[in-house]
N, C-alpha and C positions, 0 to 999 in steps of 0.2 A: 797883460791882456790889453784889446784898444778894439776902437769901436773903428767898423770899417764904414765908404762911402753911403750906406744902405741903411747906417744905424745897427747891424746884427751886432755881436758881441763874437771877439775872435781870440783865440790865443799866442801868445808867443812862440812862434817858429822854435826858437832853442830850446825852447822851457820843453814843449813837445818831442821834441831829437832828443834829449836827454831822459825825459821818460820813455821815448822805444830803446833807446841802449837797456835801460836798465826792464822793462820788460822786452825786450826783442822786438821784432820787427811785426808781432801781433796786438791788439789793443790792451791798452792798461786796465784791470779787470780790478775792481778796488771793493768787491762786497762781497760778501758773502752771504748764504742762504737762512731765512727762516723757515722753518717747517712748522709755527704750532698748529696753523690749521683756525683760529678764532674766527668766529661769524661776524664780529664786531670790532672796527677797528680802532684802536682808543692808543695813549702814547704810553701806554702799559705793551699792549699788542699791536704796533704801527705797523701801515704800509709798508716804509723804508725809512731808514736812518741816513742823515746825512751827516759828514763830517764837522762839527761846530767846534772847535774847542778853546776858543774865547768867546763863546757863547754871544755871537753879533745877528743871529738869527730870530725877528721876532715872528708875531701868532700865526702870520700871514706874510708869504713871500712869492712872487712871483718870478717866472722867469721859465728854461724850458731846459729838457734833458740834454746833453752833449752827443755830437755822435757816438755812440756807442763802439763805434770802428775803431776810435781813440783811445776814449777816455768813459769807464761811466761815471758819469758826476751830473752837476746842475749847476745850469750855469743864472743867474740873478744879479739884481741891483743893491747894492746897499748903499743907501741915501746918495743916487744918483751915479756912485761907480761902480762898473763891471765886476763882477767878482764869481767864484765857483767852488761847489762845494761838492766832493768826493763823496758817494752811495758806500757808505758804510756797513747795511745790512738792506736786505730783500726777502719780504715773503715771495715763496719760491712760485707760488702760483701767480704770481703778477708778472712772472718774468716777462713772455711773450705781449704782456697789455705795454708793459717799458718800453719792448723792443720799437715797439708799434706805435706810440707815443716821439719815442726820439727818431725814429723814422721818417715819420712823419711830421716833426720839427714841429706838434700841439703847444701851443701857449698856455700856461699852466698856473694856477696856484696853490701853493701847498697849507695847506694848514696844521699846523704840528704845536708842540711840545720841547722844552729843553730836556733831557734827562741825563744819567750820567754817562751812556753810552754815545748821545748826539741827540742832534735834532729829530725825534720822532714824528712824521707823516704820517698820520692819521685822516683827513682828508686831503681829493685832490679834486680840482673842477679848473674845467676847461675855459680859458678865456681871449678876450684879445689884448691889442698890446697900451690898450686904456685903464686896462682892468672888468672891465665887463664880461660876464657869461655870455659866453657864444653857444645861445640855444640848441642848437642842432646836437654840433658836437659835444657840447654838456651833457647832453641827453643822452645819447649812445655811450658814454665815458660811464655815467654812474648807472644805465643799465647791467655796464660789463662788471662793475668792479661791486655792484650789486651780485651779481653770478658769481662770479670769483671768492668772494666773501662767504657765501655760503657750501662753496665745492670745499673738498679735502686736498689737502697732497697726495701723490699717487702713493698706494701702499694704504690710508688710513683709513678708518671706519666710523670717525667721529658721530654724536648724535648731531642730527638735525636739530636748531635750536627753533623755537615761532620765530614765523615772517619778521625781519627788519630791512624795511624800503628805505634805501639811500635815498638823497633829495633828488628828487629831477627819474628815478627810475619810472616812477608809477605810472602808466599812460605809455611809454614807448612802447614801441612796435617795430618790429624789423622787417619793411616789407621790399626795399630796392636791392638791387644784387649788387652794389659797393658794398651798402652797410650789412649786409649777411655775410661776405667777404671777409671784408674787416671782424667781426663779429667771432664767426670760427677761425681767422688767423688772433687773436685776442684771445679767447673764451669756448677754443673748440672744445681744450681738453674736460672744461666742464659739463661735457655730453658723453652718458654711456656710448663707450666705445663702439655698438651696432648702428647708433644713432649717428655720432660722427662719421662713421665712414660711409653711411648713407646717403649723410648731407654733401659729403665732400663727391660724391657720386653723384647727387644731381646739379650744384654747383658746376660742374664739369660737364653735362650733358644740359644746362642750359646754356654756357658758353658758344655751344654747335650752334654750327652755322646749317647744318645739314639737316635740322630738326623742326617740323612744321611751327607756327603760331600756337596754335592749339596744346601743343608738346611743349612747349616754351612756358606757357601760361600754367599748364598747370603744373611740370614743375618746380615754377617757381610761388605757386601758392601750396602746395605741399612741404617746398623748404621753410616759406615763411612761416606756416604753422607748427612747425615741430622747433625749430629756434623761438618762438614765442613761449614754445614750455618752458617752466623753468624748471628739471629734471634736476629729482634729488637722490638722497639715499632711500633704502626702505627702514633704515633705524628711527625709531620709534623711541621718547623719552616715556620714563614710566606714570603710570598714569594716579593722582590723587583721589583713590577713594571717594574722599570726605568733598572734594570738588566737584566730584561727577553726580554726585549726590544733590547735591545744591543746584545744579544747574537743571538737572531732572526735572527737580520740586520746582524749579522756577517756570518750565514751560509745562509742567505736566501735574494736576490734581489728583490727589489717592495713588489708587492702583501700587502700591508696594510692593507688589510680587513682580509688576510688568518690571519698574524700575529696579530690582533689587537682579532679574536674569540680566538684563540688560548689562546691567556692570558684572556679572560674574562672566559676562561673555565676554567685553575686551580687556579686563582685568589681565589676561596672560600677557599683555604686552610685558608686564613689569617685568617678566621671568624670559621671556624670548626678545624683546625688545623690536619685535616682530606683528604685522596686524595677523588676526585669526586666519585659521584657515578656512575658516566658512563665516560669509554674511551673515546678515541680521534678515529673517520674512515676519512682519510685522502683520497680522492678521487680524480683521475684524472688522464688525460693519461701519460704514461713513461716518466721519466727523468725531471721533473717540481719539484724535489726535496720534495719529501714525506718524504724519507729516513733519509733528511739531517733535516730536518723538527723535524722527531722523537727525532733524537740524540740529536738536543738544545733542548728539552724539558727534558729529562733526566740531561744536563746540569743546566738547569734551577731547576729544584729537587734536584740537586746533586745527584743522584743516578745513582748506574751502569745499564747497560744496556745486555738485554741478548735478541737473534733474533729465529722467526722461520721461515720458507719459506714455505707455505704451497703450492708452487704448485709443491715441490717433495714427498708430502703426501698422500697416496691413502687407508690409510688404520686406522680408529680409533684408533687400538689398539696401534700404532708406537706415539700416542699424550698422553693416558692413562698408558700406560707400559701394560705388562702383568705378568699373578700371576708367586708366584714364584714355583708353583707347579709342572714349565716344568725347564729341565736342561738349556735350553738356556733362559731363560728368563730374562727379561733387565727390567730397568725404562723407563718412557715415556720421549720423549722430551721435555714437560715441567716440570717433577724433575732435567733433564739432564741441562735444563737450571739454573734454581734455582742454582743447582752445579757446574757452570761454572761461575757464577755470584758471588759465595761464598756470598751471603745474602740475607735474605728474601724482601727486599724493595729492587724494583729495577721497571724499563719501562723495560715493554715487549712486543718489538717489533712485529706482526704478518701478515710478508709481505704475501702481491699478496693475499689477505684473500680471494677473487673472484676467486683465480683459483683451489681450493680445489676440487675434484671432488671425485664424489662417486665410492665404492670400487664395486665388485663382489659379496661381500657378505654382502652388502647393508650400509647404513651409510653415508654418509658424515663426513669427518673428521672435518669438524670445525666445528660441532656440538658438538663434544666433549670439544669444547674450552669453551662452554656456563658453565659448573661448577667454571672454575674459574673467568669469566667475572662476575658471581655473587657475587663472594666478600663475599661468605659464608664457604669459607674456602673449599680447596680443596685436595683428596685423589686420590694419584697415586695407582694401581694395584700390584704394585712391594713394593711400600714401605710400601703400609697399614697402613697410619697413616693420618688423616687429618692434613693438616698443614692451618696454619693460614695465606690468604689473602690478608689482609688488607694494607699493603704496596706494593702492586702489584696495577702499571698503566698499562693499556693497552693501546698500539696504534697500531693499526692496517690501511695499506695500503691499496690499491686497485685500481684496473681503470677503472669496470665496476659494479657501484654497483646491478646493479641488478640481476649480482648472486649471491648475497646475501641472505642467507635467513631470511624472517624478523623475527626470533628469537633474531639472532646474530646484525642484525642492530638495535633491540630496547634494545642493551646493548651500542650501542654510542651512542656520540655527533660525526655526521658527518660535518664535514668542508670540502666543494669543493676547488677544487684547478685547476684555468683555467691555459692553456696554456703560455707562455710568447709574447709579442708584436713583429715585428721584430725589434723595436726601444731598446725593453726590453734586446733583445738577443744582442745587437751593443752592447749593454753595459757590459752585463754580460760577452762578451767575451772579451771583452778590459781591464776592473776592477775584472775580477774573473777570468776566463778559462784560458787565457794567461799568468798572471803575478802569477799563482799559478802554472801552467805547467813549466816552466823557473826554478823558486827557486826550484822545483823538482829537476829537471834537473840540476843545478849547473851553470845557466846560467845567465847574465846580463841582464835585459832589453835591455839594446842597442844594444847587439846581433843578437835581432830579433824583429823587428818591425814591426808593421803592420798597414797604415796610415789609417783613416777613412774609404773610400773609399774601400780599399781593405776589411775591415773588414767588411763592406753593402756587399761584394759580399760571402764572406764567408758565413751570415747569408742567402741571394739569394741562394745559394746554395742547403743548408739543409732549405728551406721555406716547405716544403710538410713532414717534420719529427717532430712530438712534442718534447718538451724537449729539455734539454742546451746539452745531452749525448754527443750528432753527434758535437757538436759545442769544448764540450773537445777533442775530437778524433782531429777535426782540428784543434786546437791550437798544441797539441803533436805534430803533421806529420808538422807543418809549424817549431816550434820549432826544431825537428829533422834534418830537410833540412837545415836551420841555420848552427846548429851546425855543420852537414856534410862540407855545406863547409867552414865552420868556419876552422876547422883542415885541409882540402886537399888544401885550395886557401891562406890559412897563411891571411886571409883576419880578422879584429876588426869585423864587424857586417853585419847583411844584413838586408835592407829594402824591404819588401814585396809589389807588385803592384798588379792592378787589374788581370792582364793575369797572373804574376807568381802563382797568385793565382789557378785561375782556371786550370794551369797547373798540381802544384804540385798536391793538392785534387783531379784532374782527371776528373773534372764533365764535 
């Protein structure tokens, strides 16, 4: 090997004639496939292996892939001479990220492992020839090998493990037509197959030259939003009882029975490893914690969560998108959400489902929500691609089910949800409302206290209002008055009485 006028590192003419005799006149192909499939890549489960077997390879090597046309190997420094070291094993999903990589002649460092097989690659980040990360391309490298990591080999069914963000993914975006390019030549195979060939359809029909601005624009903000998903399986790990339980009690007081269907409902994942076939309609009047309800449940999946309001909706088409046939034309709020959720599995939220009202020119908006409540795979207006379902929960709020229409309620499991006791609300605002108002606020318990007594009258107070809402509100303003003359009276704390009570709240 010898360094040419340019500083590249190059090979021996003979050394190379002699390795195409002996593999023929096609590239010396020196690795073969891993197939486990691991979300994590550690030097138990590396990237790739490289040839080491005087073990001269240490934690951190830099250097960049060989043409591929050649030789697959990697080529590096050790303590200042050229040297190169044979791809001994490859996960098989990375191939195309290699291809594209030595194509592309990226400047590379590998982070690995010795083990008995080789050098195990475990990280890899893009850099220049100082050593420094090259931002950009760092960034698009551990987006892809982020996706990569979480896709299967074709053929397998593996579970989905929780989120693990490689360094440098979190924040990227794919929004210029190189890096979308690059992106599905890299990482296409990790899109359901409808999706891919869709992509690679408008990929192709932004290229035209024969296609207005308008047509150009949108899309390429339609491709950019479905490459921004990160599209998984619909396998589901089984879900811990005893965890979904705790996480319940942690956002939610009493109610036994609400929390006890709740989990008899997505409990079947453990047996189909599949989400239900019908939603969650959470019913009941304001402030009884529906909201807080949804979130642990999404907790409890581990999946993000993405919301809609439906009683600012008045109109179908604002939930479907409209085509892209008009200049102003948009995605619906439910691709909008998908996109802001950056993944296809996720709880999806659909507050105040009862107050959707019909538009002028007929419809009901949440009739439109029935396509994806089917779980048959659903198709925005704007992006013209059915996307696939199946990791999508629904839960949907409400306080008056019967503006419901029973289309849309014989896609839940409805669970009521009564009021709280006033016994129910002493408590929640003594154990909940207060001492989570306070650590807002930067304040001590002892600061402000509020003795039994005074706390039956605050509950007296808001008795004629559902919900804990009005009972937060009065924790804040009793907290606030504290603190007031916490600072003006140089006074340690204040204890709260029946009249101060009724004073401060004004009833």
């Amino acid at each position: 090997m010898a360094i040419n006028a340019r500083g590249s590192m190059v090979f021996d003419l003979k050394t190379l004639q002699e390795q195409k005799k002996k593999a023929g006149d096609g590239p010396v192909v020196t690795y073969s496939h891993s197939e486990k499939g691991m979300e994590c890549a550690t030097a138990e489960n590396p990237i790739l292996v490289l040839k080491d077997e005087e073990g001269k390879l240490r934690h951190h090597v830099d250097g960049q892939f060989m043409n591929p046309s050649r030789r697959t190997g990697f080529e590096y420094k050790l303590d200042g001479t050229p040297a190169f070291a044979d791809i001994l094993l490859l996960d098989k999903r990375f191939e195309k990220l290699y291809q594209w990589l030595a194509g592309n002649q990226v400047h590379l460092r590998f982070s690995g492992a010795q083990t008995p097989e080789g050098f195990a690659v475990y990280k890899i980040r893009a850099v220049n020839f100082s050593g420094k990360v090259q931002s950009s391309t760092d960034s698009f490298l551990q987006l892809v090998i982020g996706r990569l990591l979480e896709s299967h080999p074709e053929g397998e069914s593996d579970p989905d493990l929780e989120d693990e963000t490689e360094d440098g993914e979190e924040g990227v975006r794919l929004t210029d037509i190189g890096g979308m390019t690059d992106f599905l030549e890299c990482a296409g195979a990790t899109l359901p197959a409808p999706v891919l060939k869709w992509a690679q359809r408008n990929l192709t029909l932004i290229r035209q030259n024969t296609i207005s601005q308008d047509e150009r624009r949108h899309a390429q903000r339609a491709l950019a939003m479905m490459l921004n998903i990160q599209w998984k399986s619909s396998y589901f790990e089984s879900i811990d009882p005893e965890a979904a339980r705790r996480i319940l009690d942690e956002e939610l007081y009493g109610m036994e029975k609400v929390k006890q269907r709740i989990i008899e409902t997505i409990i079947q994942i453990n047996r189909t490893h599949t989400l239900p076939a019908y939603g969650i309609l959470l019913a009941g009047p304001a402030g009884v914690g529906k909201s807080q309800i949804a979130y642990a449940v999404a907790r409890i999946l581990k999946l993000p969560w993405a919301s809609l309001d439906m009683s600012t909706i008045h109109d179908p088409e604002a939930i479907t998108g409209s085509p892209r046939v008009y200049a102003n034309a948009k995605p619906g709020l439910i691709m909008e959400a998908f996109s802001r959720a950056g993944a296809s599995n996720l709880v999806f939220i659909i507050n105040e489902l009862d107050k959707a009202e019909s538009s002028d020119n007929g419809g009901n908006p949440a009739d439109a929500l029935l396509t994806l409540l089917d779980n048959l795979g659903y198709t925005d207006n704007y992006i013209e691609c059915q996307i696939p379902t199946g990791g999508v929960y629904p839960i949907a709020t409400a306080n008056d089910k019967s503006r419901i229409s029973a289309p849309l309620m014989s896609r839940f499991a409805v669970i009521d949800i009564p009021d709280y006791t006033a016994e129910e609300k002493m408590i929640i605002f003594s154990r909940f409302a207060l001492p989570r108002t306070l650590k807002r606020m930067g304040m001590r318990p002892e600061e402000c206290q509020v003795p039994e007594e005074a706390v039956r009258t605050v509950v007296e107070l808001y008795a004629g209002l559902p919900g804990c809402r009005d009972l937060e509100q009065a924790a804040e303003h009793l907290a606030a008055n504290a603190l007031y003359q916490i600072e003006t009276q140089k006074i340690q704390g204040v204890t709260f009485g029946v009249e101060d009570v009724k004073r401060i709240l004004g009833m």
